[in-house]
N, C-alpha and C positions, 0 to 999 in steps of 0.2 A: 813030185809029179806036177804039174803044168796043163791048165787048160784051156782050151781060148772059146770066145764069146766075142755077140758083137758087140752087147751091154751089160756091164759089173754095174750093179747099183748096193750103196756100202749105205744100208739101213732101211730095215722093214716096216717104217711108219707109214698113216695116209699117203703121204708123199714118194715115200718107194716103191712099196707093194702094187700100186696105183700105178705109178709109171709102168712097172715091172711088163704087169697086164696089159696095159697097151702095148709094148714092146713085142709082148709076145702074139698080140693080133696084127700087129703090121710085119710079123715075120722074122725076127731078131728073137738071135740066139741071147737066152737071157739069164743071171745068176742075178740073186740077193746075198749082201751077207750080211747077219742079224745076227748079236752077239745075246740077245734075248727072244724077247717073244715077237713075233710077227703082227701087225698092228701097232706096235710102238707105246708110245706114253698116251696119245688119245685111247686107243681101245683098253689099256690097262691101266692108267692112272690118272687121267685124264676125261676127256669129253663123255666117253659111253658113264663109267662105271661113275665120274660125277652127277649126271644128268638121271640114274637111277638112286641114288639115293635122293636127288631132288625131287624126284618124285614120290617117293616115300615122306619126305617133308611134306610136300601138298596132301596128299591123304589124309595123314596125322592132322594135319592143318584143319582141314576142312571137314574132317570128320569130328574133329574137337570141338571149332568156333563156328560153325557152321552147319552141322547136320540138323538141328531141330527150326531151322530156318524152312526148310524144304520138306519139314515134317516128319524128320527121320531121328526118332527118338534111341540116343547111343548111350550106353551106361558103363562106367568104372571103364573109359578105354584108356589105353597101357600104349605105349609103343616099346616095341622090340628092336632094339637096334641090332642084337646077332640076327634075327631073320631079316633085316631088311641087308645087311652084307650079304648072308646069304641067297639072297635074290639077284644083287649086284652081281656074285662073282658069276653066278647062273651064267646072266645075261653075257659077262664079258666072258667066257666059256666057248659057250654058244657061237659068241661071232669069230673069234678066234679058231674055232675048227673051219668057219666058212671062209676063213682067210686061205688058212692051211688047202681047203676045196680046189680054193684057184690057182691056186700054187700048180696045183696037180693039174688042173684040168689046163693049162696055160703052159706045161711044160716046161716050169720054171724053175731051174735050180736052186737052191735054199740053201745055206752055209751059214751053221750055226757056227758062230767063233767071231770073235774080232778081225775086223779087215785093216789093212794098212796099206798105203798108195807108195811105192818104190817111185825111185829114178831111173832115168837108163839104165839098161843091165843088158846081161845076156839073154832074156826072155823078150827084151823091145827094145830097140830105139829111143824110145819115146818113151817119158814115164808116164805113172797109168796102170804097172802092174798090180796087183790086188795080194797082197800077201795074207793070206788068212789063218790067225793062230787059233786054235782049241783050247779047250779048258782041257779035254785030259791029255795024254802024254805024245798022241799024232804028231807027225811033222805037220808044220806050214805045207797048205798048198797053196800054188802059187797059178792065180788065174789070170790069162791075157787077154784084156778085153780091145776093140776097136775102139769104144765108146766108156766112158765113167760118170754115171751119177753119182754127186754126194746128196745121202739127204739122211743127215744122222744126227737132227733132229736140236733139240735142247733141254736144258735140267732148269731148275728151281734158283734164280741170281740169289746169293749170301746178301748180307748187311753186314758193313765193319763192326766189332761188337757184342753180333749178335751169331752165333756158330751154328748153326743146327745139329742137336745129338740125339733126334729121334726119341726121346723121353719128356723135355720140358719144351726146350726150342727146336719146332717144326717144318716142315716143311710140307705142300699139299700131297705131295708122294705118299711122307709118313701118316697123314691124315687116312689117306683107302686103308691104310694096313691096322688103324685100332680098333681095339677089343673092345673096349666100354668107352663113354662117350664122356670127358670133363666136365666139372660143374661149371667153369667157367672159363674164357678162352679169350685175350688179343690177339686181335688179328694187324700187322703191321703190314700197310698196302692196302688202301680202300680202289685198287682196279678191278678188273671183271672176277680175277680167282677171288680177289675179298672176297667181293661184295656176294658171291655165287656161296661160297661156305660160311657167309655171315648169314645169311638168307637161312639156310640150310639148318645150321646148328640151331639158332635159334629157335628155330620150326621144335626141335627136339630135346630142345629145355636148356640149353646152353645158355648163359650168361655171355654176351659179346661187347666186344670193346672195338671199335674198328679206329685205327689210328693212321690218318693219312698227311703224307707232306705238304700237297698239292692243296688250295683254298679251296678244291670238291673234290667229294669222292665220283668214282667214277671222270678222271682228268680228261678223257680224247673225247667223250661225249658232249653232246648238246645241251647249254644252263639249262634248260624247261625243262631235259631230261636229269639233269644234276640236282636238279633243286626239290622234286616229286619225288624221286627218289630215298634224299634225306630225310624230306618229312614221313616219306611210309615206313624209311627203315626206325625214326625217332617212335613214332608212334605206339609201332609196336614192341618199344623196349631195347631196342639198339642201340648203344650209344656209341655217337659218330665224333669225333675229332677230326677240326681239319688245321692247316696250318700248324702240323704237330712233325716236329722233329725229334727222333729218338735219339735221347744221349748215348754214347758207346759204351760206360760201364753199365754191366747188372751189377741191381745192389743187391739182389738176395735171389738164391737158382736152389731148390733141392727136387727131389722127387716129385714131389705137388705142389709146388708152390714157384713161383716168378714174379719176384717185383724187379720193375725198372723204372727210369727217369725219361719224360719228355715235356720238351718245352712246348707247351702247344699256345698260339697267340702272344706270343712274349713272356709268359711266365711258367714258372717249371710246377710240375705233376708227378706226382710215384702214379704206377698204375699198377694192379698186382693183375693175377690170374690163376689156375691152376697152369695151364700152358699157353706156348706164346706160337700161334704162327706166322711163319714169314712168306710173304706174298706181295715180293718186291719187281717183279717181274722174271724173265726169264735170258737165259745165257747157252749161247750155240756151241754146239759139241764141235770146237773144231779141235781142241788139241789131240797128242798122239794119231791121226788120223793119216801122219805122212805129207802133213803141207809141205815141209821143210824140204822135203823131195821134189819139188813142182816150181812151177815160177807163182802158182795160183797167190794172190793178193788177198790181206784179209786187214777189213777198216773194221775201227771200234769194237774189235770180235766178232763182225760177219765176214763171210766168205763176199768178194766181190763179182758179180756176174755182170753181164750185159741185159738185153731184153727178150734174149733167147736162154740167157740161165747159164751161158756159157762163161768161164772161169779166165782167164787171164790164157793157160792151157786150151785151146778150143773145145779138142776134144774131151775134157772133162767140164763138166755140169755140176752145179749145185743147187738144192731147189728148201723149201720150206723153210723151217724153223733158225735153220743154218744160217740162210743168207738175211734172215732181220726181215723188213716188211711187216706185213700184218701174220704175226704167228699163228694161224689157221689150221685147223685140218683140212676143210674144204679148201683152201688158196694150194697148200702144198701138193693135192693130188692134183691140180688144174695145171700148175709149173710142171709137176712130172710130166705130164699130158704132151704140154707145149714141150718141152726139153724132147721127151720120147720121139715128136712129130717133126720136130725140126734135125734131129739125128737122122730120120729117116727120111729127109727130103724133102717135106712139106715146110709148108708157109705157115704155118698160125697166128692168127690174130693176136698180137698182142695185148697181156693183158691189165685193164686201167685199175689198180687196188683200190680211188677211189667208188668204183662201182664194183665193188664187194661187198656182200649184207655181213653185216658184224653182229654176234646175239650175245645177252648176258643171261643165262636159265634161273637165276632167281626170283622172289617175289616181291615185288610186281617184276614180267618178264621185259625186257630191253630188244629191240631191234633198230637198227639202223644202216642206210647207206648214204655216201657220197657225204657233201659237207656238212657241219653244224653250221648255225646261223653267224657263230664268231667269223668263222674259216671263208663263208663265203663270201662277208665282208673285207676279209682281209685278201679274197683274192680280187677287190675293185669293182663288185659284182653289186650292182642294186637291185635289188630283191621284193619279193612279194612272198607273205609268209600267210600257210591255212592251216588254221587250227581244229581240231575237231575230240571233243570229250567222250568215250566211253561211254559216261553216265547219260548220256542224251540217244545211246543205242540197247533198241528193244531188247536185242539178243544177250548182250550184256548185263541188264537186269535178269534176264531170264537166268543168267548161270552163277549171279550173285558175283559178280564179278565186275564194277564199276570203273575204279581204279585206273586212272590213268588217260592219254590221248596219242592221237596220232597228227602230227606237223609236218607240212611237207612248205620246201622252200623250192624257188622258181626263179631264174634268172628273167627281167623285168625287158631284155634287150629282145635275148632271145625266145622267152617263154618256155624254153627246156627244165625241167626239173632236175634240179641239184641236188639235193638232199630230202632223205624220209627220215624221221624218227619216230618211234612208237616203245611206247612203256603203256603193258596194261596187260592182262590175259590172255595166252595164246600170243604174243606178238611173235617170237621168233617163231611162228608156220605164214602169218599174214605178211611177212616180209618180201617173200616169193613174190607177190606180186608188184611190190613197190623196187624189186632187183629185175624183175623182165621191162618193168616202166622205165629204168635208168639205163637199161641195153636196149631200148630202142631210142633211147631221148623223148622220149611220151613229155605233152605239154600236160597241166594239170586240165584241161577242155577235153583230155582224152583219157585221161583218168578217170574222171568224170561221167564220160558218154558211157564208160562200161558200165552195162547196168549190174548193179553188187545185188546176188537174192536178198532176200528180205523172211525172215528175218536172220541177221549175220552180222558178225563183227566184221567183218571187211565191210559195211556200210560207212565205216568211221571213216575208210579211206577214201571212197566217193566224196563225202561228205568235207573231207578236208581239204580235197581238190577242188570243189567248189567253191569254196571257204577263201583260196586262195584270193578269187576276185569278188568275195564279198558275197557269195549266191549260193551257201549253205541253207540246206531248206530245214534242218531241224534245230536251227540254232539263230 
C-alpha cells in the first residue's frame, strides 16, 4: 500500500517532531517515521532526563554542604538514587505524551518502524520514496512524499580500544539506564557530556577521573571559562587530566573493575575505576538510511546541505545532529523550521551558528554565545573585553552562590558584541539575554542602558557591559 504526503520527515527528535508541526500549520500533508520513541535521544536519553538528575545532584548538593548556612538544620541525609530515576523517567513520561498530544492535534502521521529512502521506482521519478519496515511481521509501506526531511539524529562516537558493552565500558545512553550508582568512574572526554555527568556523579558520591586529549577540559569554550572551571571541578575532588591520551589496550576489564593506560603530559598512567565512560563526542545516523539510493553527498559522516538544509537532492532536506554543526536540540528544531518554511515558499532568515547560546547544566553552570576571546583574535578582530564577578552581586550572595562571572567581548571598530560567556549559577536562563543582545548586534552602551532590577543576577551583565569601557560601578 502506498501513500503520498507532501513531507516524510525520517526521525522524531527536537529537529523532526518540530518541523513536523510547522509543517502541519503551514498546511502540508505530513508523516514522521520513528523507529523508537518520539522525542528522540534529547527527551529520552539526553537533555530532559540528564538535566533532571542534575537537578537532584544540586539538592543533594546543597542540601548537604549548604543547608545550615541558611539555617536549615538537615540530619543523616541519604540520597536515593532509584527515587531520583524515578522522578527522571516521570518527567520524560510526561513530555513524551505531550509530544504524542501534537502529533494528534497537528494531524500528523506517525510511523513507528524504520524508514529507508528508495531510488526511482514505480511509485516516483524521482527518489525520495520512504520505505517503512516494522518490527513485527507487516509489509513495508511505502510512502510518496513531494518533500523529505532527514533528521535521524546521532549515537554516542566509539574510541579505537575501547568497545562499549554496557557493563564496564559505557556510554552516556547506558548511564540513564543504571540501577545503582559505581563507587568510582573515568570519564574519557572532558566536553560538555564529561564534564555535565562529572558534575553530576560526583554530586552523588562518585569517585571521577576525567581524562581529556585537548590541553583543557571543556575544548570549544573560552580559557577564563576553561580555567574556573578546572579549579572548581579540582576543588572539589575531581580529578582532571588534560593532555592525556588513552593507550588502545585495556589491561585489566571484569565485572567491576577497569584498568587502563594513558599517557597524560609525556608519561604513561594505569588509571583504574569500577567503570569507564565514553564521551568522545557524537557520530550521525546516516548509514542504512538509503543514501546509496540518492545523489545526496556525505563529508567526514555528515550529510551535506546548503543554507536552506537542502541535500545535494533539492528536494530532500537534512537538518540537526545528521548534518554536524552545533549538535543541539534547540539548533535542530530551528533548521526543521527554516527547511519546513523554505519547502513551503518562504524566505527565512538564515541562520548564523555563531549567535547560538550554547549551555553546559553542570556545576558551576556554562553559557555562552558567539566568539571566545581566542576565536575573535583569530578572526583579526581587536577587541575590548568586560569582566564582571558574581561574588561582587548582591543577589548572588543572597543564594550562596558566588562562583563564577560573566565576560562579554566587543569588537573595538565596530562596537558590536561578539561574544558572552558566563560560568556561575543560573547561567544557562541569564543567557537569554546576552542571545536577543547578539540578534540585534547590541553595543555593550546598550547593554548597559538596560536597567537590570536589583537585586538580580543579571546585574553581572550590566555590569560587564560597563566593564567593557572601564565604567563598572561595583568593581
Amino acid at each position: 500500500m502506498a501513500k503520498n504526503y507532501d513531507l516524510v520527515i525520517l526521525g522524531g527528535g527536537p529537529g523532526g517532531y518540530v518541523a513536523a508541526i510547522r509543517a502541519a500549520q503551514l498546511g502540508l500533508s505530513t508523516a514522521i517515521v520513528e523507529q523508537s520513541k518520539l522525542g528522540g535521544t534529547c527527551l529520552h536519553k539526553g537533555c530532559i532526563p540528564s538535566k533532571a538528575l542534575l537537578r537532584s545532584a544540586e539538592v543533594y548538593r546543597t542540601t548537604k554542604e549548604q543547608a545550615h548556612t541558611f539555617g536549615v538544620e538537615a540530619y543523616d541525609i541519604k540520597f536515593n538514587f532509584e527515587q531520583a530515576q524515578k522522578r527522571k523517567n516521570g518527567i520524560v513520561d510526561q513530555l513524551h505524551k505531550g509530544v504524542q498530544g501534537l502529533m494528534k492535534k497537528g494531524k500528523i502521521d506517525v510511523y513507528k518502524g524504520y524508514g529507508r529512502i528508495l531510488g526511482p521506482s514505480i511509485f516516483s521519478p524521482m527518489s525520495g520514496t520512504i520505505s517503512v519496515e516494522f518490527e513485527d511481521d507487516r509489509e513495508n509501506e511505502m510512502l510518496i512524499p513531494k518533500n523529505v526531511i532527514i533528521a535521524t539524529g546521532s549515537r554516542p562516537r566509539g574510541l579505537k580500544g575501547l568497545t562499549p558493552d554496557s557493563k564496564t565500558i559505557l556510554t552516556s545512553d547506558d548511564l540513564m539506564s543504571l540501577e545503582q550508582l559505581p563507587q568510582s568512574l573515568i570519564i574519557v572526554g572532558g566536553g560538555v557530556i564529561g564534564i555535565e555527568w562529572a558534575s553530576m556523579l560526583h554530586d552523588f558520591g562518585v569517585e571521577v577521573t576525567i581524562v581529556e586529549y585537548s590541553d583543557a577540559i571543556l575544548p570549544t569554550e573560552d580559557y577564563d571559562v576553561q580555567k574556573l572551571m578546572t579549579t572548581s571541578f579540582e576543588k572539589r575532588g575531581i580529578r582532571v587530566l588534560t593532555n592525556a591520551n588513552i593507550l588502545p589496550e585495556i589491561l585489566q576489564a571484569n565485572a567491576d573493575h577497569i584498568e587502563i593506560s594513558a599517557e597524560v603530559n609525556g608519561s604513561q598512567q594505569k588509571l583504574s575505576a569500577e567503570k569507564l565512560l565514553l564521551s568522545v563526542g557524537r557520530q550521525a545516523n546516516v548509514e542504512n538510511i538509503g543514501l546509496d539510493n540518492t545523489d545526496i553527498e556525505v563529508h567526514r559522516g555528515f550529510i551535506e546541505v546548503n543554507e536552506h538544509y537542502q541535500t545535494k537532492e533539492t528536494h530532500i532536506y537534512a537538518i540537526g545532529d545528521v548534518i554536524g554543526g552545533l549538535q543541539l536540540a534547540h539548533v535542530a528544531s530551528h533548521e526543521g523550521i527554516h527547511a519546513v518554511e523554505h519547502i513551503a515558499g518562504y524566505q527565512p532568515e538564515k541562520i548564523e551558528l555563531h549567535k547560538i547560546a550554547r549551555c553546559i547544566y553542570g556545576s558551576p553552570e556554562v553559557a555562552s554565545i558567539g566568539f571566545t576571546e581566542k576565536q575573535a583574535k583569530e578572526q583579526g578582530l581587536e577587541i575590548a573585553i568586560g569582566k564582571f564577578p558574581f561574588a561582587a552581586i548582591g543577589k548572588a550572595l543572597v543564594y550562596g552562590e558566588t562562583e563564577g562571572f560573566v565576560k562579554i567581548i566587543a569588537d573595538k571598530k565596530s562596537d558590536d558584541i561578539v561574544g558572552i560567556h558566563i560560568i556561575g549559577a543560573h547561567a544557562t536562563e541569564l543567557i537569554s539575554e546576552a542571545s536577543l543582545a547578539m540578534l540585534v548586534d547590541a553595543t555593550p552602551w546598550e547593554m548597559s542602558a538596560h536597567i537590570h532590577p536589583h537585586p538580580s543576577l543579571s546585574e553581572a551583565i550590566g555590569e560587564a557591559a560597563l566593564a567593557v569601557e572601564g565604567k563598572a560601578i561595583h568593581q
